[in-house]
C-alpha positions in Angstrom: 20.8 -2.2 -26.3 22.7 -1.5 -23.1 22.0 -3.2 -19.7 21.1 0.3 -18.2 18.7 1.1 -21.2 16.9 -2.6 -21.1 16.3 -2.3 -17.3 14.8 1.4 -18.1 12.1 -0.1 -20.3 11.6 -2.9 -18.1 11.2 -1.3 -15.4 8.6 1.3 -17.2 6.5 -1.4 -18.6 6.4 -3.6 -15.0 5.2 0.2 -14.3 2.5 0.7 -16.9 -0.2 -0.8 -14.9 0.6 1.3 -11.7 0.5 4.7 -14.0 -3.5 3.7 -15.3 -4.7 2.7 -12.3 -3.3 6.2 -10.4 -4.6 8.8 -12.9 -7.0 10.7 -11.7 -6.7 9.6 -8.3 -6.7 11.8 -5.4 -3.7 11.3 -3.0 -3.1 13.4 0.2 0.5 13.9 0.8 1.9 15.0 4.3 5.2 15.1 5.4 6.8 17.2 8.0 8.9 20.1 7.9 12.0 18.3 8.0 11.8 17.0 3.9 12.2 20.7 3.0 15.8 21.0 4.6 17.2 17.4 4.0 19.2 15.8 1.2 16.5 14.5 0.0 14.5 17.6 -0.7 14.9 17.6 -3.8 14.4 14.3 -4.9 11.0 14.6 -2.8 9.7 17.7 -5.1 10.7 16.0 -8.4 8.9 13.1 -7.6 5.4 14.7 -6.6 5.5 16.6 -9.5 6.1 13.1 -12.1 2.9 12.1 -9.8 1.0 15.8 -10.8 2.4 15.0 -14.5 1.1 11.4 -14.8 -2.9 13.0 -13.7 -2.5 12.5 -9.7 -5.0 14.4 -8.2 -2.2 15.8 -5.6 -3.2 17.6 -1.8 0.0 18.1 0.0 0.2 18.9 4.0 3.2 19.9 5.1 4.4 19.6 8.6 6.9 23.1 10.0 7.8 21.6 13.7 11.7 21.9 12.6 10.6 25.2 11.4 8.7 26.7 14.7 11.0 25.1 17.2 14.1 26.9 15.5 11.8 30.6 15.4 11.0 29.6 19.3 14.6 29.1 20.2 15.9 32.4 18.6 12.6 34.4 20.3 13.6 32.3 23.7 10.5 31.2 23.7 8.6 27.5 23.8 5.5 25.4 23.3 4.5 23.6 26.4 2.9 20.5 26.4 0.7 19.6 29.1 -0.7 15.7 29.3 0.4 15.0 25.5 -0.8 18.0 23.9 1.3 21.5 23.1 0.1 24.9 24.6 0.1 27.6 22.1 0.6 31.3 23.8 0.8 34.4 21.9 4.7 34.6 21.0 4.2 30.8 19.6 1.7 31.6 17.6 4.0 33.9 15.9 6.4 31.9 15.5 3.4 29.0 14.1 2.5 32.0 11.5 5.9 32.4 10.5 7.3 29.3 10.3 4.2 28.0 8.2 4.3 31.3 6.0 7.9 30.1 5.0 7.4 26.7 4.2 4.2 27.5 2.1 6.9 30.0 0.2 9.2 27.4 -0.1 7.6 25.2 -1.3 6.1 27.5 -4.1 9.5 28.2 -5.3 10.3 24.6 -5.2 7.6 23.8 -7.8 8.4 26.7 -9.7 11.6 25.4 -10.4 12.3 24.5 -14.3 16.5 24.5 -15.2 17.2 22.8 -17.8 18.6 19.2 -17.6 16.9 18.8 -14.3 13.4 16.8 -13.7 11.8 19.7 -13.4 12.8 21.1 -17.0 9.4 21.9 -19.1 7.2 21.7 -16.3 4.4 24.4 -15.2 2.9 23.7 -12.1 0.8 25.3 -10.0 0.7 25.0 -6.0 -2.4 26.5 -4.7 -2.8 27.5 -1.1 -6.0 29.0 0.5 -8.0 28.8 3.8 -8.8 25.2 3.6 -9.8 24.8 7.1 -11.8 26.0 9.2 -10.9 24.9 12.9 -11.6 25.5 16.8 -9.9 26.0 20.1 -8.9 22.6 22.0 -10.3 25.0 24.6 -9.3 24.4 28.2 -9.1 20.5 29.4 -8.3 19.2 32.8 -8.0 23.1 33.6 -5.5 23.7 31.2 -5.9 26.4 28.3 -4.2 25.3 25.6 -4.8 28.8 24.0 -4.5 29.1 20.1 -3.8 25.1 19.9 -6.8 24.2 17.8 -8.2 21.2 16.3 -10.2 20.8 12.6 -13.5 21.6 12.9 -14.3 21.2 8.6 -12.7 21.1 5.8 -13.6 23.1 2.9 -13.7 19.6 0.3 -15.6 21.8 -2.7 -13.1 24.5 -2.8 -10.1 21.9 -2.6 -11.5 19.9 -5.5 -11.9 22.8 -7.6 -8.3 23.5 -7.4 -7.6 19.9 -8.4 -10.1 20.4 -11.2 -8.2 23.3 -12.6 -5.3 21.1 -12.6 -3.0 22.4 -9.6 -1.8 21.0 -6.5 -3.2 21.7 -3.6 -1.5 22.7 0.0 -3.2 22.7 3.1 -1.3 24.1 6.5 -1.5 22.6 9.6 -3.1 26.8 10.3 -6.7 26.8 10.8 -8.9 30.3 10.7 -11.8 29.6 12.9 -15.2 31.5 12.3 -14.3 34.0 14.1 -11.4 34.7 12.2 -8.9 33.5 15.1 -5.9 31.4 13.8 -5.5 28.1 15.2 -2.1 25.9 15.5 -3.0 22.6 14.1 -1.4 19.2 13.9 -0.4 19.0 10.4 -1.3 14.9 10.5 -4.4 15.4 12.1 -4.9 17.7 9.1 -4.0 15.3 6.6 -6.6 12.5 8.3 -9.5 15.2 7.9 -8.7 16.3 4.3 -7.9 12.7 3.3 -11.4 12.2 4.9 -13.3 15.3 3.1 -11.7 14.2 -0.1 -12.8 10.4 0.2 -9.3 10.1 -1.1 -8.0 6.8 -3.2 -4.7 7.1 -0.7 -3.2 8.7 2.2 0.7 8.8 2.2 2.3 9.9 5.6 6.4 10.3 5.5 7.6 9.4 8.8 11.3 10.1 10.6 13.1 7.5 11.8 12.2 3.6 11.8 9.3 2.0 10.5 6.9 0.1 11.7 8.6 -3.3 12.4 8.2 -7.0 13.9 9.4 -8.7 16.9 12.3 -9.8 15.1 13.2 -6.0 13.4 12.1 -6.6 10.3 9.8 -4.1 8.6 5.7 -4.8 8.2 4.6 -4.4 5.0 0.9 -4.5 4.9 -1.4 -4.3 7.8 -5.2 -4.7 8.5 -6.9 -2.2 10.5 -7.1 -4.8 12.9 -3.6 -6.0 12.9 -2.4 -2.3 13.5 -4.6 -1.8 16.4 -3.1 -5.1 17.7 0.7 -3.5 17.0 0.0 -0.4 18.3 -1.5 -2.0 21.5 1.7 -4.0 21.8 3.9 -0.9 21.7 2.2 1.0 24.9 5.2 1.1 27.3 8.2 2.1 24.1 6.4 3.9 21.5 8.2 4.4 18.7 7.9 7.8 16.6 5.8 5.8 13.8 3.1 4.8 16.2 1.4 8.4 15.8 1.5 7.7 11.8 0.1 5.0 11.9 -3.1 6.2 14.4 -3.5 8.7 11.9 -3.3 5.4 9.4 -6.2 3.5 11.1 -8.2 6.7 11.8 -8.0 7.8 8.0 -8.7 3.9 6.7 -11.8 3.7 9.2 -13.0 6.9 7.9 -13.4 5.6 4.5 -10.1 5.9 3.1 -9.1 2.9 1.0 -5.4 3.0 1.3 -2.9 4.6 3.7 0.8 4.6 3.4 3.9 5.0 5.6 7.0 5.7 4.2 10.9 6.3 5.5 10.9 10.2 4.6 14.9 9.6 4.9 14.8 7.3 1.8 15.0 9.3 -1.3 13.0 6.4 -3.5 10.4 5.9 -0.7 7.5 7.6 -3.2 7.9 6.2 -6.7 9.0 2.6 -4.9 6.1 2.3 -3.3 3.4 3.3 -6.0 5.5 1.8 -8.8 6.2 -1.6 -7.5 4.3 -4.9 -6.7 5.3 -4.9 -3.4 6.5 -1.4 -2.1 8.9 -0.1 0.5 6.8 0.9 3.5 4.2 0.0 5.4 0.3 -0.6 3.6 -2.5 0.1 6.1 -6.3 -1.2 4.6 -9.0 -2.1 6.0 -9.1 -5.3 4.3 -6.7 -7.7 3.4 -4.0 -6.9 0.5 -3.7 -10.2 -0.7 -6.9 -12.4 -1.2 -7.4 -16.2 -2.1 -10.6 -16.4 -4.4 -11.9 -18.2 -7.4 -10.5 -17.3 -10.8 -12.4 -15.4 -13.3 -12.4 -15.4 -16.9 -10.4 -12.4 -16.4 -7.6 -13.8 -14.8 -6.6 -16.1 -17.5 -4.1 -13.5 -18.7 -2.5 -13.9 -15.4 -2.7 -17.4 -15.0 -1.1 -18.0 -18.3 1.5 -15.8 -17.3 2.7 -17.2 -13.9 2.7 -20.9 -15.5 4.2 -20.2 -19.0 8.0 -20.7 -17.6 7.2 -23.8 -15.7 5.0 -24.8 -19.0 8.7 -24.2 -21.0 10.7 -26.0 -18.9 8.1 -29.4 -18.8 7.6 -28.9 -14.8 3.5 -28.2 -16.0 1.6 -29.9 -18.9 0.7 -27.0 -21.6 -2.5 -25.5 -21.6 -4.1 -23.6 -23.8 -6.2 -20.6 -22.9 -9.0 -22.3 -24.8 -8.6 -24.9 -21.7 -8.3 -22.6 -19.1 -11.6 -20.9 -20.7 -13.2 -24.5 -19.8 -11.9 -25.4 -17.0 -11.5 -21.6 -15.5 -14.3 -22.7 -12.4 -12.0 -25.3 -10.9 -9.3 -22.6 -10.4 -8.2 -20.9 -7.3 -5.9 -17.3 -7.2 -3.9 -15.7 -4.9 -4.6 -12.3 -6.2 -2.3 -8.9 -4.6 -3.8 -6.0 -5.5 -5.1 -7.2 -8.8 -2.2 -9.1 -9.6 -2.3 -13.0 -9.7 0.6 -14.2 -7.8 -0.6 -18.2 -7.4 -3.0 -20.4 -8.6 -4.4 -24.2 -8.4 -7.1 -25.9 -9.9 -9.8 -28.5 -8.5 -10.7 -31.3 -10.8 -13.4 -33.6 -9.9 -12.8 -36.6 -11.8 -16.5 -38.6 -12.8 -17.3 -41.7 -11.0 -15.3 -41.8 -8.4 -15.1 -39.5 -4.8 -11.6 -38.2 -5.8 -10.5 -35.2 -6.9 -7.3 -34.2 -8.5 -5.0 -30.7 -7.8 -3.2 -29.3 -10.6 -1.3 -26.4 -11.3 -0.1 -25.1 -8.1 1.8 -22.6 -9.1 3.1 -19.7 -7.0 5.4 -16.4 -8.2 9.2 -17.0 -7.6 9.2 -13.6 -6.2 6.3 -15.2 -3.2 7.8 -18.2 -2.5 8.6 -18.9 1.0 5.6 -17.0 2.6 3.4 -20.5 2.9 1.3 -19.1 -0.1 1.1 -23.0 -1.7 0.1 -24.1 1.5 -2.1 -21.9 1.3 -3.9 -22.6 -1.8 -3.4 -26.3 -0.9 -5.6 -25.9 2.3 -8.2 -24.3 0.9 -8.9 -26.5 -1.8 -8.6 -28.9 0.2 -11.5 -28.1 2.3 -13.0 -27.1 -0.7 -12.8 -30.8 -1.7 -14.1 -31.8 1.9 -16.8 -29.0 1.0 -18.1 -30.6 -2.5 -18.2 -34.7 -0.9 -14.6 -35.5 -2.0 -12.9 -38.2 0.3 -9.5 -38.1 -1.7 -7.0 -36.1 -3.0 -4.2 -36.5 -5.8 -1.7 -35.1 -7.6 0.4 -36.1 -10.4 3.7 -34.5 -10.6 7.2 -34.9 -12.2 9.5 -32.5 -9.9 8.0 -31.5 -6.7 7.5 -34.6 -5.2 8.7 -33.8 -1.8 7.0 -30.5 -1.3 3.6 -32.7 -1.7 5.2 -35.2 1.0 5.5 -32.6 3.3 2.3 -31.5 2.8 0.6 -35.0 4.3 0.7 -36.3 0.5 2.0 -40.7 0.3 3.2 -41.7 -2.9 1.0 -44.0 -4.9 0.9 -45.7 -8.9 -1.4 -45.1 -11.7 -3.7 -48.2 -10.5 -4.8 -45.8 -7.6 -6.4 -43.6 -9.7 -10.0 -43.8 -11.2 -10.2 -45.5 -14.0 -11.3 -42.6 -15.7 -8.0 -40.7 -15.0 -5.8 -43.4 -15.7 -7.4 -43.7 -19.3 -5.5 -40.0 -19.2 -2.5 -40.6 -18.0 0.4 -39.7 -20.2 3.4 -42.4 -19.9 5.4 -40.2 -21.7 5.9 -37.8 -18.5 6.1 -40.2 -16.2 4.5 -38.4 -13.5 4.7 -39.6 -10.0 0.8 -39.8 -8.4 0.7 -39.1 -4.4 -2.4 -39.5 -2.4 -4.2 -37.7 0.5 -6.7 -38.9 2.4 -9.3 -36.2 3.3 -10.5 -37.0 6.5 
């Protein structure tokens, strides 16, 4: 089997897990107009419609700003904005209509798309496009009429769903049609918030130009609380960056009841399948809760467990255990699980007669190491120790003695242990004990 062949099917069965849990999951899609006149247009198209073909429930709302502004400049005419917000006249309203008429075309044509020896070969997909939203006039604030700029006022949820149901995809315009049957200029992430929120959708994913949403020292964020990106977003008043409207929308949608919203680089052409596909993604995560969670192990996470120590378990850095022993002893364990995956673990054993307790199998994910995640699981069973009326802490181990040291651990002998654990003690290892006090 060739190298290129062996990382295909590698890289589809690390995948497998991704492709169950998105079937039948309703994602909202927008993007702005700019995706439908890039390089990577195309790339963009194939992969929504491998989403549509692996059962994502799929709503896409496109953005047409590149669109309007070039109809504006040929007519000589422009949108205004006054305090933040554009003013829609007449003449841009046309050029809203048009503009928004085209991409919807566009993007039909896109997905009707089926040459041979191309991703889209076979395929028969159906984009389905319809008065969506109903929405109102911003009306006039601080004295200003902003004219046909609306905002939503609903969205039609039943007769989106329907069209999922029938197995199409779904595209909503940033055009609303207002009761009175006036048309409304909309902002198309705004629009994508309020469907995402009609829909209860599993995720929102929001393509954004330019830079992400990075750190004080440059380097990108990949998951955020709401919290966190209210703090970011506070702390990026006086230079906002581009993203920082995103990732509003981001909070807005996740405090609306939206489990999971996503930012990705609309410039990079794997943006999509690398973030849905992989453990840890290429954008930024917005949740209201944290992605990563320490907890105790459950019977169901033996699977895991035996995964992450089986190497270490080979190459005589861990004692073998069985999953008959993890069965038993599954209560004294602690995970680190991301998003379902276990990605560290330790165990808690109290050993009879004494007030020590011993920590074993502290394992964490080569792919995790360096985030602090073992100090992490070492801290909270510690206290969990502290918790259950344990005054000590050991650890027995044959190649990560000074990691322990560093962690407040003094090296010790066998005669410091209980005698109950020393009865245990296997000279054939030669394990080195270390001590903690737990004060």
């Amino acid at each position: 089997m060739s190298d290129e062949l062996t990382r295909l099917v590698q890289w589809f069965r690390h995948s497998t897990p991704y492709i169950h849990a998105h079937r039948d999951k309703t994602f909202v899609v927008s993007f702005g107009g700019e995706a439908l006149s890039g390089e990577t247009r195309a790339g963009l198209i194939h992969d929504l419609a491998l989403l549509s073909g692996l059962g994502v429930r799929l709503v896409l709302v496109p953005g047409a700003r590149p669109q309007i502004e070039q109809r504006l400049h040929e007519r000589g005419a422009e949108i205004r904005y006054v305090n933040g917000l554009r003013v829609t006249d007449g003449e841009a309203l046309r050029c809203v209509q048009d503009a928004v008429g085209c991409v919807r075309l566009e993007l039909e044509a896109l997905f009707s798309m089926g040459l041979a020896n191309s991703p889209m070969a076979g395929l028969r997909l159906q984009l389905a496009s319809g008065n969506f939203v109903t929405a109102r006039p911003l009306g006039v604030r601080d004295g200003v009429d902003y004219q046909h700029t609306g905002e939503v006022r609903r969205v039609d949820a039943e007769a989106i769903v329907a069209r999922l149901d029938e197995g199409a995809i779904a595209q909503v315009s940033p055009l609303g049609v207002s009761p009175t049957g006036e048309q409304f200029n909309l902002y198309a992430e705004d629009v994508a918030v309020a469907v995402a929120r009609a829909l209860q959708a599993d995720k929102l994913i929001m393509l954004h130009e330019g830079e992400g949403v990075m750190d004080t020292h440059k380097a990108l964020i990949a998951e955020l609380t709401i919290e966190e990106a209210t703090a970011w977003l506070a702390g990026v008043e006086t230079e906002r960056p581009p993203v920082a409207d995103q990732l509003e929308r981001a909070v807005e949608a996740c405090r609306s009841g939206v489990p999971r919203a996503h930012l990705l680089p609309r410039g990079e052409d794997e943006a999509i399948l690398g973030e849905l596909f992989t453990r840890d993604g290429i954008g930024t995560l917005v949740a209201p809760r944290v992605f990563e969670q320490l907890r105790t192990a459950r019977v169901d996470d033996i699977g895991g467990i035996l995964s992450l120590i089986a190497p270490l378990e080979r190459d005589g850095t861990l004692v073998e255990r069985t999953r008959e022993r993890l069965e038993n002893q599954i209560e004294d364990f602690m995970v680190m699980d991301r998003e379902g995956t276990v990605v560290g673990c330790a165990a808690l054993h109290s050993i009879p007669d004494s007030s020590v307790a011993e920590l074993a199998c502290l394992v964490v994910h080569p792919d995790y190491r360096g985030g602090h995640r073992g100090a992490t699981l070492l801290q909270r069973l510690e206290q969990t120790a502290q918790a259950a009326g344990h005054q000590t802490l050991c650890v027995l181990t044959t190649r990560t003695a000074h990691w322990f040291q560093e962690q407040g651990f003094e090296p010790g002998t066998v005669d410091d242990l209980p005698v109950s654990r020393q009865s245990f003690y296997n000279l054939a290892r030669g394990s080195k004990v270390f001590i903690k006090p737990l004060a």
